[in-house]
C-alpha positions in Angstrom: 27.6 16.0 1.3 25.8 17.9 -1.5 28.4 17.2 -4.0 28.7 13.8 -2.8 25.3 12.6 -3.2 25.6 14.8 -7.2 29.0 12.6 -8.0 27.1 9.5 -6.6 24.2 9.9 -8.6 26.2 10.6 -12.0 27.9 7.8 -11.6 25.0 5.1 -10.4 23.9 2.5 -12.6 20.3 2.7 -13.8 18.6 0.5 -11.2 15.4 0.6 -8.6 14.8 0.2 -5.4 11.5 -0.7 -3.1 10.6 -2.6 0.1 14.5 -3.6 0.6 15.8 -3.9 3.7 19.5 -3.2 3.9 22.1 -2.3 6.5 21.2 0.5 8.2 19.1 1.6 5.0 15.3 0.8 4.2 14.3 1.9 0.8 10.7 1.5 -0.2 7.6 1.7 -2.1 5.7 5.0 -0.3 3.5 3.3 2.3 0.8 4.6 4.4 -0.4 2.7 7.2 -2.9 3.0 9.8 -5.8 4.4 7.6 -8.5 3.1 8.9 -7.7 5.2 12.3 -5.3 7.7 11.1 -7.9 8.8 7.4 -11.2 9.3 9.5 -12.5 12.6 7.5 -14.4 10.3 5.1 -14.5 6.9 3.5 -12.8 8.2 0.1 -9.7 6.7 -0.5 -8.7 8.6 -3.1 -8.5 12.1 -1.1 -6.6 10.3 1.5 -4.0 9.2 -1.1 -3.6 12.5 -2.7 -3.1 14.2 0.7 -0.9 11.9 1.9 1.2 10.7 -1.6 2.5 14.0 -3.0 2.7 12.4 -6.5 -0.7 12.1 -6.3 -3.9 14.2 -7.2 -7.1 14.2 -6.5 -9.5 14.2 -9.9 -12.6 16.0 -8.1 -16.0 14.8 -9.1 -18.0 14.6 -6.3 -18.0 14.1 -2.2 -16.5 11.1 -2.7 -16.3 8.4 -5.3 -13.2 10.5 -6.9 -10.4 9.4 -8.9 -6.8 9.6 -9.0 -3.3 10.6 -10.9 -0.4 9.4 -10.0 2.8 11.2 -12.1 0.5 12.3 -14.7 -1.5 9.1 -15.4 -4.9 7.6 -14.7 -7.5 5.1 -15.7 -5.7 1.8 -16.6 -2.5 3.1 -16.8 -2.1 2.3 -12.9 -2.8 -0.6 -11.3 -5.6 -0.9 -8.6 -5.2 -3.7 -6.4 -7.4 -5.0 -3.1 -6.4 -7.9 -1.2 -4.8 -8.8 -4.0 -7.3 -8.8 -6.5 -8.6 -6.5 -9.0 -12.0 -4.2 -9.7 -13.1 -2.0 -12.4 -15.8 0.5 -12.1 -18.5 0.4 -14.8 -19.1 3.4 -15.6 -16.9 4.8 -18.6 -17.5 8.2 -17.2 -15.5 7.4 -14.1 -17.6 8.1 -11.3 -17.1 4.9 -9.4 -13.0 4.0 -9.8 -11.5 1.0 -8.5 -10.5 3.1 -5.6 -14.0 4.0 -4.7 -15.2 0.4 -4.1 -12.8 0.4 -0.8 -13.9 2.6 2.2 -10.5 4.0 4.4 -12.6 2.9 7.7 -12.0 -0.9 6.0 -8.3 -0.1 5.2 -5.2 -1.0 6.9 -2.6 0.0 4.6 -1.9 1.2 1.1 1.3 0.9 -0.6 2.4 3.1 -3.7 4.7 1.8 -6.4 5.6 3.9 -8.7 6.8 3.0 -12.3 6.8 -0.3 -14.4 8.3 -2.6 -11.5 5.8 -5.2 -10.7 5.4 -8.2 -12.9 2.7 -10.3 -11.1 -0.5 -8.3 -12.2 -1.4 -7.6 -16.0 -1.3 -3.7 -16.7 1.1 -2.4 -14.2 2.2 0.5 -17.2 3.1 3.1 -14.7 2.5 2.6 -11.4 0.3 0.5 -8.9 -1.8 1.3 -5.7 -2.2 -1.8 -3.5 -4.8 -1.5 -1.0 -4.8 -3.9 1.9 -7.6 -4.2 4.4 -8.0 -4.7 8.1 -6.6 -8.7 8.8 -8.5 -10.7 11.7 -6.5 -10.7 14.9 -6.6 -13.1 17.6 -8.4 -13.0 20.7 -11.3 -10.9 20.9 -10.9 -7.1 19.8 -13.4 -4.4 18.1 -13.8 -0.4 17.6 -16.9 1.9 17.0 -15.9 5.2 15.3 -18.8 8.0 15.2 -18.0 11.0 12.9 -19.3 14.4 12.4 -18.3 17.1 10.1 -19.1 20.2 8.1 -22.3 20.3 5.9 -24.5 17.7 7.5 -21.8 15.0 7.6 -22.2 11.7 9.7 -20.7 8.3 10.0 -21.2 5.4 12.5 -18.3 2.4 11.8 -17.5 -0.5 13.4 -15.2 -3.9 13.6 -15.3 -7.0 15.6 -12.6 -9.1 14.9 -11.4 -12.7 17.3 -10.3 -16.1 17.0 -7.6 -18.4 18.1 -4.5 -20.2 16.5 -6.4 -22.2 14.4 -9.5 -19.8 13.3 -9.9 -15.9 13.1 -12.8 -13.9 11.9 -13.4 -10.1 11.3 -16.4 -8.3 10.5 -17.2 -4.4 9.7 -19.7 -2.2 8.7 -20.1 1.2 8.5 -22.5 4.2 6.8 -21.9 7.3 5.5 -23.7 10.3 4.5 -23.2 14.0 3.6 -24.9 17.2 2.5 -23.6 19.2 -0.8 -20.6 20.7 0.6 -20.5 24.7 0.4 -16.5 25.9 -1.6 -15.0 29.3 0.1 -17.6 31.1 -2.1 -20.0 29.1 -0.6 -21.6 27.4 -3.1 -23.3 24.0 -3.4 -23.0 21.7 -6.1 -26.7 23.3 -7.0 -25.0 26.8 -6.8 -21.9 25.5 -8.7 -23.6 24.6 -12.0 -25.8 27.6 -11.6 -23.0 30.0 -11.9 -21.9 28.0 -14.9 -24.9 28.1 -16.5 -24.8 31.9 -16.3 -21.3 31.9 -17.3 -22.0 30.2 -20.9 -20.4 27.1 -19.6 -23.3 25.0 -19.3 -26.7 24.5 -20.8 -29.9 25.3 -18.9 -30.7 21.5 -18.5 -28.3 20.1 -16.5 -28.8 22.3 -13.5 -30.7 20.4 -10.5 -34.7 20.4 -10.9 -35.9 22.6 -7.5 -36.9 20.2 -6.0 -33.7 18.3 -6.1 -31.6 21.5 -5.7 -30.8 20.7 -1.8 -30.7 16.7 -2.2 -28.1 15.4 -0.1 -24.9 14.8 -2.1 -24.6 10.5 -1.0 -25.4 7.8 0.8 -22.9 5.3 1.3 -23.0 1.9 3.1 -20.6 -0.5 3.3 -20.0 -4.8 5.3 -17.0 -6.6 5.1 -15.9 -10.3 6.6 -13.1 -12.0 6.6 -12.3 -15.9 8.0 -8.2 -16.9 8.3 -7.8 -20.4 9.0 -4.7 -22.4 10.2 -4.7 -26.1 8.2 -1.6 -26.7 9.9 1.5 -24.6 11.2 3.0 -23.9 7.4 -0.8 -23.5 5.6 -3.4 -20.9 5.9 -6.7 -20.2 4.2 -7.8 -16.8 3.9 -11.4 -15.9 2.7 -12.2 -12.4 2.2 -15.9 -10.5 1.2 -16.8 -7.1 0.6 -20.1 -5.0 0.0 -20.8 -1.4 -1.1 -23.6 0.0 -1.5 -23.7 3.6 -2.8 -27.3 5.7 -3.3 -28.1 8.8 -4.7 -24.5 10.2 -5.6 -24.5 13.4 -7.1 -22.0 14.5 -9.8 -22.5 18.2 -10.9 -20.1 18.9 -13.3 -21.2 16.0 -15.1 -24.5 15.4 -17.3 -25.7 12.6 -15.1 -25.7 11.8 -11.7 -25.4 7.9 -9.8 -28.9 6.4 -9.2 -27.0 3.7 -6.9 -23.4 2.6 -7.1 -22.9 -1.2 -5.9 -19.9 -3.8 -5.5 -19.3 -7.3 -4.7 -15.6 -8.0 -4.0 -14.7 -12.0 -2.8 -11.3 -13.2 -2.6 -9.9 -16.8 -1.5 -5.9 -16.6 -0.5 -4.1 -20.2 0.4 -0.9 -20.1 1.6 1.5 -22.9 2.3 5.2 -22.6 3.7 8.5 -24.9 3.4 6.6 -27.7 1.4 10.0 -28.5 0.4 13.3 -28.0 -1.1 11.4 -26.5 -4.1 9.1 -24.3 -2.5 10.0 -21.8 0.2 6.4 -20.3 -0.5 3.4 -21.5 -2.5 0.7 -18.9 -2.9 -2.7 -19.2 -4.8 -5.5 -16.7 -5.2 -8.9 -15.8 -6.7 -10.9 -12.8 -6.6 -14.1 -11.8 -8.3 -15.8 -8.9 -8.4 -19.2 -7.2 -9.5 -19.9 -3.5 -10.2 -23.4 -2.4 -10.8 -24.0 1.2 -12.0 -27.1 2.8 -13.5 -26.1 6.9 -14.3 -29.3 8.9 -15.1 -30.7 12.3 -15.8 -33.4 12.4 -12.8 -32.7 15.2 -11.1 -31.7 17.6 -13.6 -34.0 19.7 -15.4 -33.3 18.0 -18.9 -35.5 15.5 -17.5 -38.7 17.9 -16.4 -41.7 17.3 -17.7 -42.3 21.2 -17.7 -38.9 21.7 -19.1 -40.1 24.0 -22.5 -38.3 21.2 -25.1 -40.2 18.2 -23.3 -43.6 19.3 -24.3 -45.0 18.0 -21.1 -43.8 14.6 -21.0 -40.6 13.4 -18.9 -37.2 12.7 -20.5 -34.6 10.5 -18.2 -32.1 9.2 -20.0 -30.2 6.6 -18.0 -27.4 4.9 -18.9 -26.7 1.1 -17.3 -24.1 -0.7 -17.2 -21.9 -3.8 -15.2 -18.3 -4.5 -14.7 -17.4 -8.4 -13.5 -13.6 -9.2 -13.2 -12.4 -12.4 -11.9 -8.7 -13.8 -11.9 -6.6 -15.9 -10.8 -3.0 -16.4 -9.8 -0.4 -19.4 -8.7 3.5 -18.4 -7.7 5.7 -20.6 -6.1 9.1 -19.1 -4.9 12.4 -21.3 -4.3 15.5 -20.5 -2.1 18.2 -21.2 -4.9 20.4 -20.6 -1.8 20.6 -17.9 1.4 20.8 -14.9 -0.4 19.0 -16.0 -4.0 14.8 -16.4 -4.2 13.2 -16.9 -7.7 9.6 -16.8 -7.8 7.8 -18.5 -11.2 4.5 -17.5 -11.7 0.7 -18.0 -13.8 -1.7 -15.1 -13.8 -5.3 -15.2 -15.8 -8.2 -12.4 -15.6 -11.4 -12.3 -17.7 -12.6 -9.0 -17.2 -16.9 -7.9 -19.1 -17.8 -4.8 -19.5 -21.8 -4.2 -20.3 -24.0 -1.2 -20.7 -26.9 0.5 -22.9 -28.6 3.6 -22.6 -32.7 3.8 -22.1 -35.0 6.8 -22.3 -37.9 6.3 -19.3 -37.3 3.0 -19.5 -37.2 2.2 -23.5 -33.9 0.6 -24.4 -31.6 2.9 -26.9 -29.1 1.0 -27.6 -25.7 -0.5 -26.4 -23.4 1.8 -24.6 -20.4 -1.0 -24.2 -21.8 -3.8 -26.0 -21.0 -7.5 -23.6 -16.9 -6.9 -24.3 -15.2 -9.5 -22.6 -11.0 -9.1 -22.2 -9.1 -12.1 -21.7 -5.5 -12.3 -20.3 -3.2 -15.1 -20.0 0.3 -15.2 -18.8 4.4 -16.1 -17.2 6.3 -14.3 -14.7 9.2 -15.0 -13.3 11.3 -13.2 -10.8 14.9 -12.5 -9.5 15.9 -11.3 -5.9 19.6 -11.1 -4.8 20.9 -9.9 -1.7 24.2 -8.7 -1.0 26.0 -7.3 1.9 25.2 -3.7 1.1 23.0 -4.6 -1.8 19.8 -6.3 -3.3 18.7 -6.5 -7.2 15.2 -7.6 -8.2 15.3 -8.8 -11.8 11.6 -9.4 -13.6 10.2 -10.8 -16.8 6.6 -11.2 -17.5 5.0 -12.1 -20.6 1.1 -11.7 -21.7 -1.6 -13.2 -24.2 -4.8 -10.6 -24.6 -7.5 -11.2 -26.6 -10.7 -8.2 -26.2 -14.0 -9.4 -28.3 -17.0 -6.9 -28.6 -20.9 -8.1 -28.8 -21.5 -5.9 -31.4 -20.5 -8.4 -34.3 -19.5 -4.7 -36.3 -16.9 -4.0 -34.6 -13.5 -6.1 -34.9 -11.8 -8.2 -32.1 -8.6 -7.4 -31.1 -5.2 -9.7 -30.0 -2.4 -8.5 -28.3 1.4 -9.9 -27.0 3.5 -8.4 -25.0 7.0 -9.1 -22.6 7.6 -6.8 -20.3 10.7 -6.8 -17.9 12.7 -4.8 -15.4 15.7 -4.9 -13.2 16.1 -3.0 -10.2 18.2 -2.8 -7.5 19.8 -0.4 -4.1 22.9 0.1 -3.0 24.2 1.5 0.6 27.1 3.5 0.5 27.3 3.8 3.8 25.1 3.2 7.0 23.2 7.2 6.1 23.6 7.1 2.3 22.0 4.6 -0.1 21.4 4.6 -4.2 18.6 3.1 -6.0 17.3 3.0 -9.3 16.1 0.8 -12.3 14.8 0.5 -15.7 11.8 -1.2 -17.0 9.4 -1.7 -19.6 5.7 -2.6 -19.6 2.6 -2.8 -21.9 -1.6 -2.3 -21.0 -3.5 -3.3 -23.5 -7.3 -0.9 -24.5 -9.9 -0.6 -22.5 -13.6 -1.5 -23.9 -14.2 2.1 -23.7 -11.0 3.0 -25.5 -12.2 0.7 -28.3 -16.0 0.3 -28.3 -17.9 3.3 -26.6 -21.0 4.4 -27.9 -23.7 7.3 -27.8 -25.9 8.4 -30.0 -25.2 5.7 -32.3 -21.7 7.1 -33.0 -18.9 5.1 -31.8 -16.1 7.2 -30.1 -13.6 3.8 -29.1 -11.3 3.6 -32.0 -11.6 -0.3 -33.1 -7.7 -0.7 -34.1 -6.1 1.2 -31.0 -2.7 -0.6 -30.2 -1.6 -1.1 -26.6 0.4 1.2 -25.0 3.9 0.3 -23.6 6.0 2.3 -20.9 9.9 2.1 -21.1 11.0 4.0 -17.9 14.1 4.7 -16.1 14.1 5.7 -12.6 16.9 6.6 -10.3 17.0 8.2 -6.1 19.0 8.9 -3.2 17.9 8.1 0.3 19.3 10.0 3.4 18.8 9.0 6.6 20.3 10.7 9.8 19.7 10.2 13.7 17.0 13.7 13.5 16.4 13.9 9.0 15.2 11.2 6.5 14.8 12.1 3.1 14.5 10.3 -0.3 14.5 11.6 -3.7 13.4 10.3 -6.7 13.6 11.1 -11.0 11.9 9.3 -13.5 11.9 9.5 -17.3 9.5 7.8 -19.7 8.9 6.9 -22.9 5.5 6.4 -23.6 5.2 4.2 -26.8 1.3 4.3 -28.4 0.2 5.9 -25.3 -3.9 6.1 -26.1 -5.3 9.3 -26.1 -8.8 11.8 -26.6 -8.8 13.8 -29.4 -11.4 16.0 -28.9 -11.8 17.6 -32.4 -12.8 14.2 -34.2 -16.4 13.4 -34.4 -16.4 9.8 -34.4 -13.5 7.1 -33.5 -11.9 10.1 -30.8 -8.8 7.6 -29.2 -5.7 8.0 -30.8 -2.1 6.1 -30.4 0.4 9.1 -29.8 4.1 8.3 -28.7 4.9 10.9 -25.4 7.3 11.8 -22.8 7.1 12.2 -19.4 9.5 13.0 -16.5 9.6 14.4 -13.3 10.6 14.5 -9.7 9.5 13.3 -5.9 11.0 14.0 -2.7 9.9 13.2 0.4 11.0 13.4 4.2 10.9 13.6 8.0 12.4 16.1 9.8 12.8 15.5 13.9 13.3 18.7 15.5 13.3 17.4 19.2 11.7 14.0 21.1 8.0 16.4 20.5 8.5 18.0 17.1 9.3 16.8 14.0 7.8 17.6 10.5 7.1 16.0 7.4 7.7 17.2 4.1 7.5 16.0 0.5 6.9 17.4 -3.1 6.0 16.4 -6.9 5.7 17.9 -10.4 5.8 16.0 -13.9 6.1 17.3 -17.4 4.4 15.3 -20.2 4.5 16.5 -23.9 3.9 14.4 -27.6 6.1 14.1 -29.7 3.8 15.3 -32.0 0.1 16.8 -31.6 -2.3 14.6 -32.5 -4.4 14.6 -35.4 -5.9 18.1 -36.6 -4.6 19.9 -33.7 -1.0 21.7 -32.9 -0.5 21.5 -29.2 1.9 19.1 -27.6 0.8 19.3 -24.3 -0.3 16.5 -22.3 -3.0 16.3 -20.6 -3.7 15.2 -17.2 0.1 16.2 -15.7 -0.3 18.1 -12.4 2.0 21.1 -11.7 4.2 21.3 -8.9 2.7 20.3 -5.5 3.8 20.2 -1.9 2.8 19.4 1.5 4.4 20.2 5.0 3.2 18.8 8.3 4.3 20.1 11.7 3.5 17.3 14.3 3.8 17.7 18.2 3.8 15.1 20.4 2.3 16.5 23.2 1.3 13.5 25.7 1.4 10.0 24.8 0.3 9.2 21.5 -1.8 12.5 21.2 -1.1 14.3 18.3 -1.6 17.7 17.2 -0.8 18.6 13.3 -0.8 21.6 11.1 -0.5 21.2 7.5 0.0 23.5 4.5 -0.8 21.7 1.4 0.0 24.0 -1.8 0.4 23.6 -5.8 1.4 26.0 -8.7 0.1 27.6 -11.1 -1.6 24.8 -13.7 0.2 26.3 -16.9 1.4 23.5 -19.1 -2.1 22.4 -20.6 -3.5 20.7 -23.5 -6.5 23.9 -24.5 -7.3 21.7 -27.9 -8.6 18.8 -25.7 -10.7 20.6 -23.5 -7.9 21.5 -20.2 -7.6 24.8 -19.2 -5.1 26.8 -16.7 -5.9 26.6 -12.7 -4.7 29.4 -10.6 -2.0 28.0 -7.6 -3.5 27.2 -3.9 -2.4 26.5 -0.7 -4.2 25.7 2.1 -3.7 25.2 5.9 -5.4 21.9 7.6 -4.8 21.2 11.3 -6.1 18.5 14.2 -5.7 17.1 17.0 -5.8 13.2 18.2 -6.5 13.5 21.5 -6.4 9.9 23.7 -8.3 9.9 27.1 -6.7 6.2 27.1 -5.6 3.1 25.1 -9.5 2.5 24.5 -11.1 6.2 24.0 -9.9 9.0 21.0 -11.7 12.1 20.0 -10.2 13.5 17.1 -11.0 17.0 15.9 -10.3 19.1 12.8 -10.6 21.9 10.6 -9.8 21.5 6.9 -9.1 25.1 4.5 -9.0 26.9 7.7 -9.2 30.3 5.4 -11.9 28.9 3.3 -9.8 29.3 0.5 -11.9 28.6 -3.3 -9.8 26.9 -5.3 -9.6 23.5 -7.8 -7.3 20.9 -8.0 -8.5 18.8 -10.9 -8.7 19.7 -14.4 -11.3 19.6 -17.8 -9.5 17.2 -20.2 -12.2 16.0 -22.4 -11.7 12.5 -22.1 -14.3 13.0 -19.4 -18.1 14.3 -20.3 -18.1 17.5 -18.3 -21.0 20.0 -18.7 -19.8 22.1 -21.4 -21.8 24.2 -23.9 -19.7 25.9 -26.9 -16.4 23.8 -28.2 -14.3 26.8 -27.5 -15.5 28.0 -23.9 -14.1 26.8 -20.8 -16.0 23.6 -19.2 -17.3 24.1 -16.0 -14.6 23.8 -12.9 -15.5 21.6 -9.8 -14.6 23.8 -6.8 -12.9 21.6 -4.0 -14.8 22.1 -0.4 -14.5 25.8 2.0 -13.7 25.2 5.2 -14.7 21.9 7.0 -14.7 21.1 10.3 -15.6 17.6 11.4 -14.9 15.4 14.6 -14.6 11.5 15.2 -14.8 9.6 18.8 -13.8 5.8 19.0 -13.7 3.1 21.1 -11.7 0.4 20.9 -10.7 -3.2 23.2 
């Protein structure tokens, strides 16, 4: 079979595969479902992705509100989506990413696409994480989850949802809060920067005032409602609104920590069916959303009156600032005949970006001056299905125009036409190809071109957008007791926008780059009890040439190799118990001239049990790091400001958490 699958794969055309449903083979987009009841450990969605997705990892910056990469890239470079609909954080320090302004006890699924293959939403360079939250149901149905866990964790969620044929509604709410969590050394945050302070690492003002030092780490809050209504048997209106609200979240390998952290996300979906011989499906959407964020220096000592530089009198520097997004999109897709769909589409976005910095209240200037980015565009799509086949064919083009309030600073236009073709192909009923090629653009953030402190600007005015040309191709296996798919990538990274850490002023660059790498993932079933999952990642990314005053051609930002595997017995019912080893390598490949620097190899063992009484009552019960392993997962590029003191000394690590044991009963009808 081995040198069946080789020959196979040598011989494949370059296409790609996701959500396809063939015979007898189903390859998809990686898909994880059941969150909300399944990810009850804590409301951040981007640990449950990274333990769940093995291509991606966790970017550690607090107890929760942290990021993600996925194959070696982050920020815009992938695609966050909610309900369809799109929200930036505001703060250009990324301590509230889109992924943060969706709780997992709100979430019903999220689906992973990896790679340049979507051609409805603007910016979709390398992959795209769509989030999709709990739906009403009919009748009348609702849960309460209460959680416990290590270091003075709590939660108390709950969801009514009901309705009819005609009308459903849903509702949920939930709260959140934590201690500083302890790593195996058993540390705090508090104790964290302490020991960084003493290791030349970071300066004496940004450890935590005393009376601050044992401040609980956040507070988080969050209401969501939903209304679907029926207009007839082929149309349906879907309303959609969501609240966080975030206090006091600290961020200790940073300068600053989150005063508050709040989002508004509304989103109106219509829906019409069969409207005729020219529209199998009609969909139109809006979504708006509001991010408010004010970062400040409170509750470090920088900010202490009796600090010895502030002479008695109280520095706080805060920094402000508001993200709005709001967007718009109309597809209509016609049955050209039984096995041929083509969907034509508009998309539009306006996304602003606002901040300035103040000293105890005394404006100091802009910090991302009122920049507005405007996108217009077509796409148009392709889907053939064959007898042992499908092929998705894509085009998309886009208009981008970014303006800046500060009238100093130039405006900037961008075009681009991005397309891809992908496609599967079962070779028989436990065998099955895929693969593709495709090309798309993103264009500059208002950070990447406008950034500001201390009256220097660090955006680079006359950064170009980046385009991805990518080619992708897998195997899937799939026997009566062993699943498994495999995946390689290769792209070509075309004025890929990058820190360059030795320039004092205008620190983005365009570099050109490469990156490749591998997935795999699987189920084993070792009897009608056992069975075990299993998957693994690793990327390399490199420059073609080092960027400007430096000599290493290193990416930053690409994980080493990582793995998990999950033994699952089925002991009575659906009760569950799990053990899990989740590991990486050695973090060797880095980029030392921009700040990274090399991470030892980990592995740790998680396990729990889900435990039902009955169809209504759970308790679920578990113990992460078992062996209180300390360890970190996420690295020092400098394109975020981490405490740091001399240029050539290592920044400051942040520790991921010892051993954790926490606990969740629900109730559900």
């Amino acid at each position: 079979m081995k040198k069946t699958v080789l020959i196979s794969l040598a011989c494949a055309s370059l296409f790609a595969s996701e959500q396809v449903v063939l015979e007898g083979i189903t390859v998809e987009s990686t898909s994880i479902s059941d969150v909300s009841t399944e990810e009850i450990k804590s409301a951040d969605t981007a640990e449950a992705l990274a333990k769940q997705v093995p291509s991606i990892t966790l970017v550690r910056r607090s107890g929760i509100a942290n990021d993600i990469i996925l194959r070696g890239q982050k920020r815009d470079n992938i695609n966050i989506l909610v309900d369809g609909g799109k929200i930036y954080g505001a703060c250009p320090n990324r301590m509230d990413p889109p992924t943060s302004h969706v709780i997992t006890s709100n979430i019903d699924s999220i689906t992973v696409v990896e790679g340049p293959y979507d051609v409805e939403h603007a910016g979709t360079l390398s992959g795209m994480v769509t989030v999709d939250t709990s739906t009403p149901k009919k009748g009348v149905h609702g849960n309460v989850n209460v959680g416990f866990g290590s270091f003075g964790y709590k939660k108390l969620s709950g969801t009514l949802t009901g309705g009819n044929d005609t009308v459903r509604a849903l509702i949920g709410a939930s709260g959140e809060w934590s201690d500083q969590y302890k790593d195996g050394d058993g540390n705090t945050f508090a104790d964290q920067i302490d020991n960084a302070i003493a290791a030349g690492q970071a300066a004496p003002g940004n450890a935590y005032r005393n009376e601050n030092r044992d401040m609980a780490a956040y507070a988080k809050k969050s209401l969501m409602a939903k209304l679907f209504v029926n207009i007839t048997d082929k149309q349906e209106l879907r309303l959609g609104y969501t609240a966080n609200r975030s206090q006091g979240v600290l961020y200790p390998n940073t300068p600053m920590d989150a005063r508050y952290d709040n989002s508004d996300l509304y989103n109106v979906q219509y829906i019409a069916k069969a409207l005729g011989s020219w529209s199998k499906e009609l969909k139109a959407k809006y979504y708006y959303s509001y991010v408010d964020h004010p970062m400040w220096t409170r509750w470090r000592k920088a900010s202490d009156p009796a600090f010895p530089p502030n002479e008695g009198k109280p520095k706080v520097m805060t920094n402000h600032l508001t993200s709005t997004t709001q967007g718009a999109t109309l597809k209509n897709t016609t049955a050209l005949g039984e096995t041929l769909d083509m969907t034509l589409g508009l998309d539009g976005s306006l996304r602003n970006w606002d901040g300035g910095y103040d000293m105890n209240g005394m404006p100091k200037g802009a910090s991302i001056d009122n920049v507005n980015t405007r996108n217009a565009a077509l796409f148009a799509e392709l889907k053939k299905r064959y007898a042992a086949a499908s092929v998705k064919l894509g085009m998309r083009y886009d208009d981008s125009k970014i303006t800046s309030g500060n009238d100093a600073l130039q405006d900037n236009s961008y075009q681009s036409l991005g397309a891809n073709i992908f496609a599967d192909y079962a070779l028989s009923p436990t065998l099955g190809l895929f693969g593709g090629i495709g090309t798309a653009s993103r264009v500059p953030d208002a950070r990447e071109l406008y950034f500001e402190k201390g009256g220097n600007v660090i955006g680079t005015p006359d950064l170009d957008q980046t385009t991805n040309y990518e080619a992708d191709i897998g195997v899937k296996n799939s026997y009566d007791s062993f699943t498994m798919k495999t995946r390689l990538f290769y792209s070509k990274l075309k004025d890929f926008i990058y820190f360059n850490s030795s320039k004092m002023a205008n620190k983005f660059e365009n570099v050109d780059a490469t990156l490749y790498g591998f997935e795999l993932s699987g189920t084993w079933y070792l009897n009608d009890m056992l069975y075990l999952n299993f998957g693994a990642a690793a990327q390399r990314g490199t420059k073609d040439k080092a960027c400007e005053g430096q000599t290493n051609t290193n990416l930053a930002d690409i994980p080493p190799l990582k793995g998990n595997a999950a033994l699952n017995w089925n002991y009575s019912g659906d009760s569950m118990a799990t053990a899990e080893v989740v590991a990486a390598d050695k973090w060797r490949n880095i980029d030392d001239e921009n700040g990274e620097q090399v991470l030892d190899a980990w592995a740790v063992l998680n396990l729990k049990i889900d435990h039902r009484f009955s169809r209504n009552i759970g308790l679920i019960v578990g113990v992460d790091n078992v062996f209180d392993e300390t360890y970190a997962v996420s690295n020092t590029y400098k394109d975020l400001t981490l405490l740091s003191v001399d240029p050539d000394a290592d920044v400051m690590l942040m520790n991921e958490p010892g051993r954790y044991v926490y606990a969740n009963v629900s109730y559900k009808f």
